[in-house]
Every structure is written in C-alpha cells, then in structure tokens.
C-alpha positions in Angstrom: 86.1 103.5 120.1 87.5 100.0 121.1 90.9 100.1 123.0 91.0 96.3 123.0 92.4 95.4 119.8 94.1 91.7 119.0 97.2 91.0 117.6 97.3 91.5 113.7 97.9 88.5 111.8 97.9 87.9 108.0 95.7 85.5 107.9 93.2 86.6 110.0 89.6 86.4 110.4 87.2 89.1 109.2 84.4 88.2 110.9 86.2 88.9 113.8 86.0 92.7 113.2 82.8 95.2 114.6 80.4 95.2 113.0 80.1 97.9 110.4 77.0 100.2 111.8 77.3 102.7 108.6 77.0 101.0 105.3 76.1 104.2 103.6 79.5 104.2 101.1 79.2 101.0 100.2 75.4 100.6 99.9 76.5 103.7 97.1 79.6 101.0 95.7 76.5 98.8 95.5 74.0 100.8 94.0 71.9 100.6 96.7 68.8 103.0 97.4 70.6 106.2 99.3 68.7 108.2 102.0 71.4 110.7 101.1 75.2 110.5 99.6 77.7 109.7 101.5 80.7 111.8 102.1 84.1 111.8 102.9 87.6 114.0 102.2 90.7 113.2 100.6 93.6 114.1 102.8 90.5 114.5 105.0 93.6 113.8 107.8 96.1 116.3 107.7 97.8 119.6 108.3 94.3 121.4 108.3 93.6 120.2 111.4 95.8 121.6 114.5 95.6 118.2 116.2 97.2 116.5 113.4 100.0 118.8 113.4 100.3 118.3 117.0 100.8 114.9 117.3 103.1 114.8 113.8 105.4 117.2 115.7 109.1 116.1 116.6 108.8 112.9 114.1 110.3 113.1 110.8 107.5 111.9 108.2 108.4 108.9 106.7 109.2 107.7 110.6 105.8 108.8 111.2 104.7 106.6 108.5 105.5 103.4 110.1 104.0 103.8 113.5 100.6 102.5 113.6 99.1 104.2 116.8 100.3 107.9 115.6 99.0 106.5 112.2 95.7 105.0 113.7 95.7 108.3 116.2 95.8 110.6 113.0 93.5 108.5 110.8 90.4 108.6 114.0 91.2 112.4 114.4 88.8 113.5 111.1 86.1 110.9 112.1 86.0 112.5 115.8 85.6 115.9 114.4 83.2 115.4 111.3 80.6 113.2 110.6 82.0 111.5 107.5 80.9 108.5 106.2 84.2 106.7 106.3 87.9 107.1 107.0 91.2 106.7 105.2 94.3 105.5 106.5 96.9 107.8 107.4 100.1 106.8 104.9 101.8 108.0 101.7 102.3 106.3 98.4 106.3 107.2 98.2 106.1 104.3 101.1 106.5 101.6 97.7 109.4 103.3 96.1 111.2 103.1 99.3 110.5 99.5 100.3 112.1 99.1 96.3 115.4 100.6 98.0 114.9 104.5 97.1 115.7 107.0 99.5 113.7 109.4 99.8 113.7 112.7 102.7 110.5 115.3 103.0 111.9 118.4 102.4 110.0 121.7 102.9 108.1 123.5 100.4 109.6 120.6 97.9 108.4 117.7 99.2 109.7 113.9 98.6 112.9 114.3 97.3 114.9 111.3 96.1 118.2 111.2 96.8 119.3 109.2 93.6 116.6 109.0 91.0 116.1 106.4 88.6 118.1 107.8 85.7 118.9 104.7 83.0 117.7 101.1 82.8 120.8 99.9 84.5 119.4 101.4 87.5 116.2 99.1 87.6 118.5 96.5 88.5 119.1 97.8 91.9 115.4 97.9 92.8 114.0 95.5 94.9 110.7 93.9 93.7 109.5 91.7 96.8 107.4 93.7 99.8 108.9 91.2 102.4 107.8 92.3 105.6 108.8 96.2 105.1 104.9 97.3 105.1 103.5 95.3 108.0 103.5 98.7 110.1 101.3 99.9 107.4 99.5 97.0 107.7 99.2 97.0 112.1 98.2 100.3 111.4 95.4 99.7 109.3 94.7 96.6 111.6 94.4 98.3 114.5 92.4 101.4 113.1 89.4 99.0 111.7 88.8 97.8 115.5 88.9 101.5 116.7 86.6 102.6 114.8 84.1 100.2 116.2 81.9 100.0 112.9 81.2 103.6 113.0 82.3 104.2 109.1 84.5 101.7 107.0 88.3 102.4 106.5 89.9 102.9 103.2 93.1 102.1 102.4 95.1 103.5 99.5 98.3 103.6 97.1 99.8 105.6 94.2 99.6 104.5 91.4 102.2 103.2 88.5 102.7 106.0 86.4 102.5 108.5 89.2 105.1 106.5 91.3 107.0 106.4 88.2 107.3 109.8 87.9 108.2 110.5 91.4 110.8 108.3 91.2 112.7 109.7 88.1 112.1 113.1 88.4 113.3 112.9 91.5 110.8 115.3 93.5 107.3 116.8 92.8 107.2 115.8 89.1 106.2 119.1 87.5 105.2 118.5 83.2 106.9 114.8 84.0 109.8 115.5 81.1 112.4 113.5 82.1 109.6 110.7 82.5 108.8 111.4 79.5 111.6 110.6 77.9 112.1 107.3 79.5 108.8 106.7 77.5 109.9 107.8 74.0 113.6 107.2 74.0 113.6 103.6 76.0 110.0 102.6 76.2 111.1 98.7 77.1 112.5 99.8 80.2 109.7 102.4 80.8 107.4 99.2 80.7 109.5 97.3 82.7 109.2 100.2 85.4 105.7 99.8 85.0 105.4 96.4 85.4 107.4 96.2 88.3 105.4 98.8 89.8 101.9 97.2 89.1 103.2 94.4 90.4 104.1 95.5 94.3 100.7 98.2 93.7 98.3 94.9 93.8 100.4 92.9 96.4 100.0 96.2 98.2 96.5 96.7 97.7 95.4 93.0 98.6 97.7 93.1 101.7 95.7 96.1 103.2 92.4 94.7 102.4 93.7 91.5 104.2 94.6 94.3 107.1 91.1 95.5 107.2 90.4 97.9 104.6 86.8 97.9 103.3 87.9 99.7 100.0 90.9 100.7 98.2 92.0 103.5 96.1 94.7 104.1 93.1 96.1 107.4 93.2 96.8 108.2 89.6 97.5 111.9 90.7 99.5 112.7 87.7 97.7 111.1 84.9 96.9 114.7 83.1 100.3 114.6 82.2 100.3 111.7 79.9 99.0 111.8 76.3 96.1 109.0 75.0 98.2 107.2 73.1 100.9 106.8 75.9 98.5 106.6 78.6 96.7 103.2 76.6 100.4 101.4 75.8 101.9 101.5 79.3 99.3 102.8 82.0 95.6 101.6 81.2 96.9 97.7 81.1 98.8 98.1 83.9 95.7 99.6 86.1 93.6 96.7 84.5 95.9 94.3 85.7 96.1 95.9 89.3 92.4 96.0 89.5 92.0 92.3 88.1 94.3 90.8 90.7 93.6 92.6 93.6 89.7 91.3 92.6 90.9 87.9 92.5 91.8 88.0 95.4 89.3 89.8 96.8 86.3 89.9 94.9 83.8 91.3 97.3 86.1 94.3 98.0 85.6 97.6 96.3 88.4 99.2 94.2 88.4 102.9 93.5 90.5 105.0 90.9 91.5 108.6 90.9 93.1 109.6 87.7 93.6 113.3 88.4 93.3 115.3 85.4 93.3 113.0 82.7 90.1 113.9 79.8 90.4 110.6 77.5 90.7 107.7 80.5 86.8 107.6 81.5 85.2 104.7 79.3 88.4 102.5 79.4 88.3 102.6 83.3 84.3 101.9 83.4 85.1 98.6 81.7 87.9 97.7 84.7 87.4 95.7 87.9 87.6 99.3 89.4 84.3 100.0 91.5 84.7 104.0 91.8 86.2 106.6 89.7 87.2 109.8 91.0 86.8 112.6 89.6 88.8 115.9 89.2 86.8 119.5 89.7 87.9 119.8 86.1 84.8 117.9 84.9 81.2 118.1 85.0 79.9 114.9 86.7 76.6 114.8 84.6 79.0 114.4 81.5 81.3 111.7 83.3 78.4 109.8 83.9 77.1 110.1 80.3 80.4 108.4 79.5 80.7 106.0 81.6 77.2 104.2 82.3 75.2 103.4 85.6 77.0 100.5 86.7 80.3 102.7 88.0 79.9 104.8 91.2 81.4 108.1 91.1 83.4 110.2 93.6 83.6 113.7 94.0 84.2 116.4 92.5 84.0 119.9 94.3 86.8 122.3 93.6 89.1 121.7 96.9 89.7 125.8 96.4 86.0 126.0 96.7 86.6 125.7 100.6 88.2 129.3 100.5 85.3 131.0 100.3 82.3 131.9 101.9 79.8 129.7 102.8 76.9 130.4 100.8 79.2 129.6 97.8 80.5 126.1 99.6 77.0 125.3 99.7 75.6 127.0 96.9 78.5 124.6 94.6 78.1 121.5 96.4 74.4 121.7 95.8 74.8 121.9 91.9 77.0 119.6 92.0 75.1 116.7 94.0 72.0 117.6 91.3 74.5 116.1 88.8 75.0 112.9 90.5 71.5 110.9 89.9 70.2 109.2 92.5 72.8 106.6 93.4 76.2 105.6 93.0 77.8 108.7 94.0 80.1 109.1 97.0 80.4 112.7 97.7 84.0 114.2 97.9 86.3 117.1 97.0 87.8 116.8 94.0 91.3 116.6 95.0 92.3 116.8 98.7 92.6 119.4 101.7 95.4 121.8 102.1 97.1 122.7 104.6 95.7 126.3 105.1 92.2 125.3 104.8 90.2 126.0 107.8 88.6 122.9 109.1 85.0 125.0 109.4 85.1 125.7 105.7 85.0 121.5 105.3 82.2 121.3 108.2 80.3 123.4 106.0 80.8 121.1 102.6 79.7 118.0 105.0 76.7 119.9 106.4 75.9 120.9 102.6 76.1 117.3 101.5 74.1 116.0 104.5 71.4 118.2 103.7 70.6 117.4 99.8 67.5 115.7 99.3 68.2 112.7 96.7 65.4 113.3 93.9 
C-alpha cells in the first residue's frame, strides 16, 4: 500500500487517486452483472481485532478520532486481514455533536456521555451550526487512507444520522426507548424540528466533505430509527434524510449514498424513492420481503444476525447461505446486519467472508 501520499487539499483532483482494481461494490450500487456479491463488515475495524486495540491503547477515544494515521492505521488493519471488498473509515458519528459545541467523554460500559444535554429550546441557541475547519482531521484521514489503499477496494465514509444524533444528544448517553426525545417531539415539536434541521444541515455538509476527501460511498447511520413511530418518523425524519440525500447528490451525483435505518418496519418504500443508493438492512427482516417492497432499482446491504458469528461454523455458513438465496442476482452487497462486537472472534467473521465468497449467483 502506497506510503507516498500528497498533501490533502479541498479542492483536489480525483483523478489523481489509484486506480480502483476492485469495482465489485459498486458494479452491485450499479446493477452490474456480479461474479459473486461483494462483502464487507460494519465496525468491520474494531475491538475484535487485537491489533486494533493495540494501537487505540494509551489515547483517549475522541483524541484517537482526530489523528488520521492511527485512523488510516486502524481503517487498513481489516483489509490486511480479510478479503473484503471495501473499507470504512475509522471515526464516530458523536464527532458532529461535538464540532456543534457538546462535550462529550467515552465512559466504560456507558459509552458517549454528554456532559450537558440538550434539555429546552433555549439551549439550541448555544449550538454551533458551521463545520469550520473542526473535521479536516477526519477529512486527512480519509485522504490519506484512499492513497493507501492503492485501489485494492474503495473506502466508505460514514455519519449518524439526524434523529439518532438527536437522541444522543438529549438523552445524554446511549439513548435507551429515546423518552426524553420523545418528548421534545410531542410537547415542543418546533424546536424538535429545528434540531432536525440543524442536524441535516451539518449531516450533508459532512457527507459531501468526505466524498470530496475520497470516499467512494457514504453511509447514514439511522441506528435508532426502531424507536420512532410512522407517523413521527414521516413529519420530522423522512424529509430530513430526503433532503440529506438530495444535496449531498447535488453535489455529487456520481457518488453512491447508503442508509441504515436499524430497526425501523414502515421506512422501506419511502427510502426506495430517495437519492439513497443502498439500504441496509437489520437481521430483523427477511431480505426477499425487503426487496418485494422496495423494487429492483435499490441495492440492498446485509442482513446476517451479527450474534450469528457466536456459533459454530456450519451454522455461519449454513445462515449466510439462506440468506444470499434471498438476494437475486444483483444489487446486493453482503454484510452483517448490524456491526462486530467486541468479543467476537475475528475467525468467526473469516468464516462469514469465506461463506459469502463461495455462493454461486444463480
């Protein structure tokens, strides 16, 4: 992997990056014919693996966060050690409410835990709603991972999205059922949308920055979305995603955008008629009835049980094989459907890859 890498600059030049040599993700984006599906984890880099924990050790988190070659170190560390079809930045999605002026510390076995969460509208006030230059580590890291990779799989870049930052940020930690949220939606729902709007507003800016940086596709994390009725979910959330989607395509229109709204039943046909590429879906659905709903011209992403991976491997393969029957013949990118966990064993995953590499596509 190339250890000559130029200065980033925002206005660079994408033809100056290598060559991508495996096209298989977004040949699947495309609907391209597929010699087999591609594959790739979320949290795919993480505490799973020993050398991640290694060389997180002695930084706090959120440092970690903002120092492209540990982030660019951790990010190559899957790819070395599976053969995945692409990569994901190593970052967080807390890093948006922070740039807005939140503190925020990693506490163990809790998590991000805000210091002072949002509590009345008043509070809005305070936020800040520019990015400025607070991401551009993100954005070297991102930068300088694309020319490391050489080509060898394309790099995905990522971001929470508004309803599940919103959460975080007024629950004040992992958000749990999401009540006090909840309240901001049915007690003061003009400064619940005004959250959101903020929010959506800093997500695309965000989004079109990291594309700029190098990303070849980017992905919403609406990781709380089961939490939020239909009703709710179609007043404040679904115009706020098709907003995020629409500008981020604006700016990029040749750029794949991806969608992960974890646990959420109702949300499948409104999303197939976004800018968004790729949905993601949860292990909590059959894939041959998402793709009844939502049509052919959406590729799909995942969906194996993450909890799958505890068991033994005739059941890893034995799963992943039913569930690849359910994916067609196209326009599906293998994954789990949620992300690794810190106690799963890295074989266990090498097993799910080597079980995906070896479907025959009917």
């Amino acid at each position: 992997m190339d250890m000559n890498v130029p200065t980033r600059t925002l206005d660079f030049d994408h033809a100056k990056f290598p060559p991508l040599r495996n096209t298989l993700l977004l040949d699947s984006v495309q609907g391209r014919p597929l010699s087999r599906f591609p594959v790739w984890a979320m949290r795919q880099a993480g505490r799973y693996l020993e050398e991640f924990k290694a060389s997180r050790e002695g930084v706090p988190f959120f440092d970690f966060c903002h120092m492209p070659e540990k982030c660019c170190e951790v990010t190559l560390q899957p790819i070395r050690r599976f053969d995945f079809d692409a990569s994901i930045i190593f970052s967080d999605i807390i890093v948006l409410p922070q740039v807005m002026g939140m503190e925020v510390e990693l506490l163990p076995k809790v998590g991000p835990s805000f210091t002072t969460p949002l509590e009345t509208e008043a509070d809005l006030d305070g936020l800040v709603t520019e990015l400025g230059d607070s991401l551009d580590k993100v954005y070297d890291a991102i930068f300088l991972t694309r020319h490391r990779l050489n080509g060898v799989v394309p790099l995905i870049g990522f971001t929470g999205g508004p309803w599940t930052l919103a959460t975080y940020m007024i629950e004040g930690s992992s958000p749990g059922k999401c009540t006090k949220t909840k309240q901001w939606v049915f007690q003061r729902p003009d400064a619940f949308r005004r959250l959101i709007d903020m929010l959506a507003e800093l997500i695309a800016t965000h989004l079109a920055n990291q594309i700029t940086a190098g990303a070849q596709l980017v992905q919403v994390f609406e990781s709380n979305l089961g939490e939020l009725a239909s009703e709710e979910f179609e007043e404040f959330i679904l115009p706020a995603l098709l907003r995020i989607a629409e500008s981020v395509k604006q700016k990029h229109p040749s750029v794949p955008t991806a969608i992960f709204p974890r646990g959420c039943h109702f949300c499948f046909e409104a999303l197939a008629k976004s800018k968004f590429d790729v949905i993601s879906v949860d292990w909590t659905h059959q894939l041959k009835d998402v793709r009844a709903r939502v049509g052919e011209q959406v590729t799909l992403q995942g969906n194996l049980e993450p909890c799958a991976l505890y068991g033994p491997d005739e059941l890893i393969r034995a799963r992943t094989e039913k569930m690849l029957a359910q994916a067609g013949s196209t326009r599906h990118i293998a994954n789990l459907g949620w992300g690794m966990l810190p106690d799963h064993d890295p074989e266990k995953l090498q097993v799910f890859v080597e079980a995906v590499h070896a479907f025959e596509i009917k």
